[in-house]
N, CA, C and O atoms as a printed pandas DataFrame, in Angstrom:
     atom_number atom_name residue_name chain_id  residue_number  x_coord  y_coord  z_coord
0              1         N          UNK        A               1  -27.412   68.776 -106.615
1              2        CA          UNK        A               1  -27.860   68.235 -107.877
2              3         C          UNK        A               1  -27.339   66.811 -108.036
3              4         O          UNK        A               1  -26.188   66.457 -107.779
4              5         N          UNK        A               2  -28.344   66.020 -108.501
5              6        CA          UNK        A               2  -27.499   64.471 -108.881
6              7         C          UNK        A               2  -27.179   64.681 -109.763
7              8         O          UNK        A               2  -27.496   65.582 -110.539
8              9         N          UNK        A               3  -26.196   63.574 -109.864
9             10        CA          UNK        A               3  -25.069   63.361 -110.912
10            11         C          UNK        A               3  -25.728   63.254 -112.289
11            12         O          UNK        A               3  -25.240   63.772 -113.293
12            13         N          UNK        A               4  -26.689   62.660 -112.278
13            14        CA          UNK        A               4  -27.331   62.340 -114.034
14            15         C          UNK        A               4  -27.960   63.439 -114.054
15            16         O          UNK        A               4  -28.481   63.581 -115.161
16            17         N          UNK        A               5  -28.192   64.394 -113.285
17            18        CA          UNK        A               5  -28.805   65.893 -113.589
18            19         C          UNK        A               5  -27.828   66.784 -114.362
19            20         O          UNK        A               5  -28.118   67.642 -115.196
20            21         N          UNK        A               6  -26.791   66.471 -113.991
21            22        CA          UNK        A               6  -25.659   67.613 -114.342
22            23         C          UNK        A               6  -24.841   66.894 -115.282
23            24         O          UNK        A               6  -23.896   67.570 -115.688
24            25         N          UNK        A               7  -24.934   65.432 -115.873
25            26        CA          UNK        A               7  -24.978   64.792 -117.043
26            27         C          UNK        A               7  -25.879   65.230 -118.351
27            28         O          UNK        A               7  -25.594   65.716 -119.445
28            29         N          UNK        A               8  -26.943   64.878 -117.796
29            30        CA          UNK        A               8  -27.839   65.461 -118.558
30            31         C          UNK        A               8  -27.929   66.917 -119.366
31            32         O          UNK        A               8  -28.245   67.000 -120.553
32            33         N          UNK        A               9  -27.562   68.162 -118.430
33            34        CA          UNK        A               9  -27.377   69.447 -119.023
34            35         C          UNK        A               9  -25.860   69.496 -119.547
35            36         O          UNK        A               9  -25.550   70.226 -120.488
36            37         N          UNK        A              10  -24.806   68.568 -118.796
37            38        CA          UNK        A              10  -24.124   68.802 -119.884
38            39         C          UNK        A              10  -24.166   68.279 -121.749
39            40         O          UNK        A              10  -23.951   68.842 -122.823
40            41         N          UNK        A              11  -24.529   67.049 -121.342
41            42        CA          UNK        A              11  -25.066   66.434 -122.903
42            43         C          UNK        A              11  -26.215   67.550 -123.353
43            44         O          UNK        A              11  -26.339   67.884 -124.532
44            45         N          UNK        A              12  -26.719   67.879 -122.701
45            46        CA          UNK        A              12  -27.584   69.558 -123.525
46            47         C          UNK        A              12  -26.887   70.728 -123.997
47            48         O          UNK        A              12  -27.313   71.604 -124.749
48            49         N          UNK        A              13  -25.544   70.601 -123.349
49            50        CA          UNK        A              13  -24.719   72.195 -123.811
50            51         C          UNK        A              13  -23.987   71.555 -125.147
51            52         O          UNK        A              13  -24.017   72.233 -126.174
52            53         N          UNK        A              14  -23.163   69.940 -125.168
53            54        CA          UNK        A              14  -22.461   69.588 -126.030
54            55         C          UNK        A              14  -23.102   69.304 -127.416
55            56         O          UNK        A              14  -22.554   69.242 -128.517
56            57         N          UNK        A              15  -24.534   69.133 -127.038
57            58        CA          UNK        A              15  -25.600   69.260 -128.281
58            59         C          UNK        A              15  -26.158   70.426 -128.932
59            60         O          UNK        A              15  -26.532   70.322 -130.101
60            61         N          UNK        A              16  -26.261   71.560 -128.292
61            62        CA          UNK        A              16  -26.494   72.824 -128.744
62            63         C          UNK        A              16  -25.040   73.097 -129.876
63            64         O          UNK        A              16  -24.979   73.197 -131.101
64            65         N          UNK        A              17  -23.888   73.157 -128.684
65            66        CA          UNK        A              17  -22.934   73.771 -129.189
66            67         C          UNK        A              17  -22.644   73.221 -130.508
67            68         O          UNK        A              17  -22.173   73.950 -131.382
68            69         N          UNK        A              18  -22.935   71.769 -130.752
69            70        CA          UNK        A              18  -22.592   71.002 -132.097
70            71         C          UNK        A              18  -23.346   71.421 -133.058
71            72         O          UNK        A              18  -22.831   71.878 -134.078
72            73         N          UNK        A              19  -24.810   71.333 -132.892
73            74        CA          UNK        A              19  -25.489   71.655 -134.117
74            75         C          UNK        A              19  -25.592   73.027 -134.029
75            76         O          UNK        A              19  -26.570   73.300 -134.724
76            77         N          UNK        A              20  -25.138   74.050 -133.568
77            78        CA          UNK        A              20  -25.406   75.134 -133.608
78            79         C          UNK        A              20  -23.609   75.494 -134.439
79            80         O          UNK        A              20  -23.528   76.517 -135.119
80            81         N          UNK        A              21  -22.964   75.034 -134.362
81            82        CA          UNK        A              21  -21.940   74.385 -135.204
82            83         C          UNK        A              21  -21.833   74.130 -136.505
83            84         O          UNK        A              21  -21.051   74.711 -137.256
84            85         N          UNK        A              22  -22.614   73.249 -136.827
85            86        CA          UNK        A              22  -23.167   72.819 -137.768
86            87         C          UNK        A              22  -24.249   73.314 -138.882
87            88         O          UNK        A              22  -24.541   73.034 -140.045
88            89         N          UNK        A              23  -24.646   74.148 -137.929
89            90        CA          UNK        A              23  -25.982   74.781 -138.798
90            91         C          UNK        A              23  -25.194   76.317 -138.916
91            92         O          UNK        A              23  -25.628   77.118 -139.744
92            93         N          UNK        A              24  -24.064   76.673 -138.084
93            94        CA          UNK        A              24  -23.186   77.968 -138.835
94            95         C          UNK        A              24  -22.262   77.545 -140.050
95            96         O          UNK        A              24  -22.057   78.341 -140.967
96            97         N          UNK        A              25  -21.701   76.259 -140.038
97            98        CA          UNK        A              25  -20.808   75.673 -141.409
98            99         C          UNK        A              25  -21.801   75.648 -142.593
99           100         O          UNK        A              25  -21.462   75.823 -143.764
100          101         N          UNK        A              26  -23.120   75.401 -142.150
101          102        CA          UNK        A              26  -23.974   75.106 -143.326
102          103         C          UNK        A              26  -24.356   76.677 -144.578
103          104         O          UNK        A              26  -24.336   77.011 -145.763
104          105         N          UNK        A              27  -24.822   77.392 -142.513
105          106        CA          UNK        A              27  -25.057   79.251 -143.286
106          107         C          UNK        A              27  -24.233   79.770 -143.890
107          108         O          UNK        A              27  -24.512   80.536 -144.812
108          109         N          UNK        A              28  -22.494   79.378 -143.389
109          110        CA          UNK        A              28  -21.570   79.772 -144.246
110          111         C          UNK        A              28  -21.111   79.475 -145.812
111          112         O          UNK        A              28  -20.751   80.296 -146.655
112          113         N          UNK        A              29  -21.267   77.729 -145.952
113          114        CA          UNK        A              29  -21.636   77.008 -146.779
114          115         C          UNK        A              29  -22.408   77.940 -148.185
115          116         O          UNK        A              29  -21.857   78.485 -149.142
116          117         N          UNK        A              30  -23.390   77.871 -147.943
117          118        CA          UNK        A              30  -24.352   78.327 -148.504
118          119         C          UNK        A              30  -24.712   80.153 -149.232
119          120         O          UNK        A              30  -25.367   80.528 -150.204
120          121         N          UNK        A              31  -24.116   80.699 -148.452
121          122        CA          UNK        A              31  -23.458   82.205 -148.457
122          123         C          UNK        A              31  -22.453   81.929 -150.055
123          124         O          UNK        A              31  -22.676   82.269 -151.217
124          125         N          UNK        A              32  -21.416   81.233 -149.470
125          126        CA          UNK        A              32  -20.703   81.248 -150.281
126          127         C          UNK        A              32  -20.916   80.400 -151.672
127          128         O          UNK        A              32  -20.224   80.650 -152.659
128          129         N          UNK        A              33  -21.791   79.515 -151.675
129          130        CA          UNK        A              33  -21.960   78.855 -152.502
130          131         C          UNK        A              33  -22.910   80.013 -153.369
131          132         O          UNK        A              33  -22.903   79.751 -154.572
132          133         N          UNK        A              34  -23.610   81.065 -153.068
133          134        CA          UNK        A              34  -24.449   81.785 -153.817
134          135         C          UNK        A              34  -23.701   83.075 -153.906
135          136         O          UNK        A              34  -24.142   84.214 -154.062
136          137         N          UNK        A              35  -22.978   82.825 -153.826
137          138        CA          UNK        A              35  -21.786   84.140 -153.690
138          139         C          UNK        A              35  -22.015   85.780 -153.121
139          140         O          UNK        A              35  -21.500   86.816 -153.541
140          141         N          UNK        A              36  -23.054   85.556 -151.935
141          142        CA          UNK        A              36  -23.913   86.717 -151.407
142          143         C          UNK        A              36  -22.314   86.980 -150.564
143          144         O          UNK        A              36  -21.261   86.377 -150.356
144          145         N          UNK        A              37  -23.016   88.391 -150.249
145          146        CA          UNK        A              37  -22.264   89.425 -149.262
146          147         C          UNK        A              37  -23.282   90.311 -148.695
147          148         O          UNK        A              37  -24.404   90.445 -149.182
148          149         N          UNK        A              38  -22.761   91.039 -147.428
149          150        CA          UNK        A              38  -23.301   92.166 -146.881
150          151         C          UNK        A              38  -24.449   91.436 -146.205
151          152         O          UNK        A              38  -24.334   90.268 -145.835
152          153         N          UNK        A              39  -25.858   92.338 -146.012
153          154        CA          UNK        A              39  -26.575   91.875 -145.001
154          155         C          UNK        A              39  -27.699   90.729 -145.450
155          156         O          UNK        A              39  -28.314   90.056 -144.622
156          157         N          UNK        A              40  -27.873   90.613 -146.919
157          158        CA          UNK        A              40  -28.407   89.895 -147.060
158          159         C          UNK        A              40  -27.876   88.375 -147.151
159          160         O          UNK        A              40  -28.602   87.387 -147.257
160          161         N          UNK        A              41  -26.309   88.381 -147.081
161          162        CA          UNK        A              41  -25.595   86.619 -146.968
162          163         C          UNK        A              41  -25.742   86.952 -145.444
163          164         O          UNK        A              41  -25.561   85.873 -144.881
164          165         N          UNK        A              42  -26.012   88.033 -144.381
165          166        CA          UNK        A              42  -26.011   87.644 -142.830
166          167         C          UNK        A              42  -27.447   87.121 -142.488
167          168         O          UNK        A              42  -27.822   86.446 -141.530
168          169         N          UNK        A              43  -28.429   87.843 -143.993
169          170        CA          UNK        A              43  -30.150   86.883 -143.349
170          171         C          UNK        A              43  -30.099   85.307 -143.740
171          172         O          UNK        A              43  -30.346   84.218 -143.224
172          173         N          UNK        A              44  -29.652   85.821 -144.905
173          174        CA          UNK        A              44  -29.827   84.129 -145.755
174          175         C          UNK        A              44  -28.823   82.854 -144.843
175          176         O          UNK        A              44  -29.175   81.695 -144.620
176          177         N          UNK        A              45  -27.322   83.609 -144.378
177          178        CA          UNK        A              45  -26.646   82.676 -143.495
178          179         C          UNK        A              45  -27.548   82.273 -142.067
179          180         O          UNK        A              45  -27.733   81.090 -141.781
180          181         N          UNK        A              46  -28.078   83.379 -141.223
181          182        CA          UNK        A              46  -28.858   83.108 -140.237
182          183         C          UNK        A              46  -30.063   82.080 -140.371
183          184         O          UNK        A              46  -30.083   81.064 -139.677
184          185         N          UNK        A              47  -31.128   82.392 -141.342
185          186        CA          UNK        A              47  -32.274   81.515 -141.512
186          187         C          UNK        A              47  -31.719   80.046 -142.058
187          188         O          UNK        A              47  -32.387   79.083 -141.683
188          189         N          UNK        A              48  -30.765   79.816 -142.759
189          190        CA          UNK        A              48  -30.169   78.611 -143.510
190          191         C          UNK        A              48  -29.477   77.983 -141.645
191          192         O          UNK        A              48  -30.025   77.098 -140.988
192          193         N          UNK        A              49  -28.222   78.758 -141.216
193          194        CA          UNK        A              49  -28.108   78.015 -140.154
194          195         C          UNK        A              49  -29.358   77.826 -138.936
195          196         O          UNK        A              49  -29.215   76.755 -138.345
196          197         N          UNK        A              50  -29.914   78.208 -138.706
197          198        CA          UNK        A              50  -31.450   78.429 -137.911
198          199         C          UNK        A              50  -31.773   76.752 -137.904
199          200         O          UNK        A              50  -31.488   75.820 -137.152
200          201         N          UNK        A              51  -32.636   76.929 -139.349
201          202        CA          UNK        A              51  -33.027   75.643 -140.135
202          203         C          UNK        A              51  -31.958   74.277 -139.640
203          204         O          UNK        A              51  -32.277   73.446 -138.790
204          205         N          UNK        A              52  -30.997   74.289 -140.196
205          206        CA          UNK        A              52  -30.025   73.223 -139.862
206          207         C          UNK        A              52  -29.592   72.597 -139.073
207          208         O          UNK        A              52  -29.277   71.408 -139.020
208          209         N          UNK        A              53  -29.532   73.890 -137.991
209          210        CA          UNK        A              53  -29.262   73.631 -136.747
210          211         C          UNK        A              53  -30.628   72.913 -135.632
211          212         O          UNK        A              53  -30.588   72.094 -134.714
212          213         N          UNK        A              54  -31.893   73.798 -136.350
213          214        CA          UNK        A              54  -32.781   72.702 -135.519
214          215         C          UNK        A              54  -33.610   71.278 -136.160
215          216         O          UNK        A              54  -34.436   70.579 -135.573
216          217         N          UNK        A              55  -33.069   71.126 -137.588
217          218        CA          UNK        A              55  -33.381   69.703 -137.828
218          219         C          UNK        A              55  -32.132   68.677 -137.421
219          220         O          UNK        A              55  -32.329   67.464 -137.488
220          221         N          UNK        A              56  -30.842   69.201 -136.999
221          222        CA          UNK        A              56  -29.936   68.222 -135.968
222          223         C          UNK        A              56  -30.466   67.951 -134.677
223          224         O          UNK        A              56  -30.174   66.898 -134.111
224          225         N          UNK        A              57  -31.379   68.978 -134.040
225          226        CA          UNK        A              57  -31.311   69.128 -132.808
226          227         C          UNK        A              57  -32.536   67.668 -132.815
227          228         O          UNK        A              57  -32.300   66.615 -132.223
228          229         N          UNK        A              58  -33.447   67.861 -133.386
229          230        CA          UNK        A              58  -34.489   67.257 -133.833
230          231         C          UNK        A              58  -33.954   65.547 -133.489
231          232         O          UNK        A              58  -34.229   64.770 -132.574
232          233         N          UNK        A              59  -32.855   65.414 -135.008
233          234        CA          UNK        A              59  -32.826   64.003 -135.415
234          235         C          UNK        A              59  -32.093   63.798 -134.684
235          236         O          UNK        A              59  -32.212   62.573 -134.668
236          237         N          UNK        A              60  -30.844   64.145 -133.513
237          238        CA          UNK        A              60  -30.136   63.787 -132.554
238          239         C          UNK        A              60  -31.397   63.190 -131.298
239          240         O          UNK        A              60  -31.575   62.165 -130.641
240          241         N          UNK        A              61  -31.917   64.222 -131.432
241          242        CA          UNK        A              61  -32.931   63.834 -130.013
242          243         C          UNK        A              61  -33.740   62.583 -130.181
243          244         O          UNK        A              61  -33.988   61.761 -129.298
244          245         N          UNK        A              62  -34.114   62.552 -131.423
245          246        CA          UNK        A              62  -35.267   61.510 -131.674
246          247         C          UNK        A              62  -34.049   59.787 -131.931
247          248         O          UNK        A              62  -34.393   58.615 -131.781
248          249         N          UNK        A              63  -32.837   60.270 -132.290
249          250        CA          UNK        A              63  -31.693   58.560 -131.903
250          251         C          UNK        A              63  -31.905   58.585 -131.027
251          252         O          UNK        A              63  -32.549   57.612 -130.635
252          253         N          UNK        A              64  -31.539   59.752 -129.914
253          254        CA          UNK        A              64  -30.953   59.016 -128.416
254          255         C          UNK        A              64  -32.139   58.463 -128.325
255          256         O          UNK        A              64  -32.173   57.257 -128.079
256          257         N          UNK        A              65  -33.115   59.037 -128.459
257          258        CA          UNK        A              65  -34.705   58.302 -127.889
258          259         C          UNK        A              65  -34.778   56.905 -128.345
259          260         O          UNK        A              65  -35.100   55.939 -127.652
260          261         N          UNK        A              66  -34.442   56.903 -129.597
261          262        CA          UNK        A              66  -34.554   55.428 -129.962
262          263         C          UNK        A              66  -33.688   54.394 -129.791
263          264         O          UNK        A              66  -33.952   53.377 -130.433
264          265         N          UNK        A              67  -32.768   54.385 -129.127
265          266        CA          UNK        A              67  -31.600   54.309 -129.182
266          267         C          UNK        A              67  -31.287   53.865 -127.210
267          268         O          UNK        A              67  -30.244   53.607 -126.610
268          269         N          UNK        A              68  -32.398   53.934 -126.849
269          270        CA          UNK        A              68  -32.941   54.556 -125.461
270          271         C          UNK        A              68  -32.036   54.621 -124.243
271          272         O          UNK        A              68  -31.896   53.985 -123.199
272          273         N          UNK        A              69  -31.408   55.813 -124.918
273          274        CA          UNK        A              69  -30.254   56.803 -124.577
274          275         C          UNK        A              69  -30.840   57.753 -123.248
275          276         O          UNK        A              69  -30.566   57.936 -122.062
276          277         N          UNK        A              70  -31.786   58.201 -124.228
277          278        CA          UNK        A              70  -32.540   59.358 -123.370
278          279         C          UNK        A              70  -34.165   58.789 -123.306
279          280         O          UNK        A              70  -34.763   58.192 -124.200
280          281         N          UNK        A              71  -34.770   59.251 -121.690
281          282        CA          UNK        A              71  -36.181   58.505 -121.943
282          283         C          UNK        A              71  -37.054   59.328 -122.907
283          284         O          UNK        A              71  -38.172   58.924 -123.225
């Protein structure tokens, strides 16, 4: 594998892991801010981090692009 190959997937794992990060602080966030419990703060946390996590994934991807980070 070349080197910017295995650059590349790593900048793909350190980007998952962040906004997927991010979009669990948010589900948690949000849980608690509505003061749910049980399985319905585990749907409402899931779909809320879901959401969050893929409009980071989104606006990260679309800087580096602009940014012309990534082609």
């Amino acid at each position: 594998m070349m080197l910017r190959t295995l650059a590349l997937i790593a900048l793909n794992v350190v980007g998952i892991v962040a906004c997927g990060g991010l979009g669990g602080a948010a589900g948690f966030g949000v849980i608690g801010w509505l003061g749910l419990t049980g399985v319905l703060a585990a749907i409402v946390a899931s779909i809320v981090g879901m959401l969050v996590a893929t409009v980071a994934w989104a606006v990260g991807a679309t800087l580096l692009r602009a940014l012309r980070i990534l082609r």
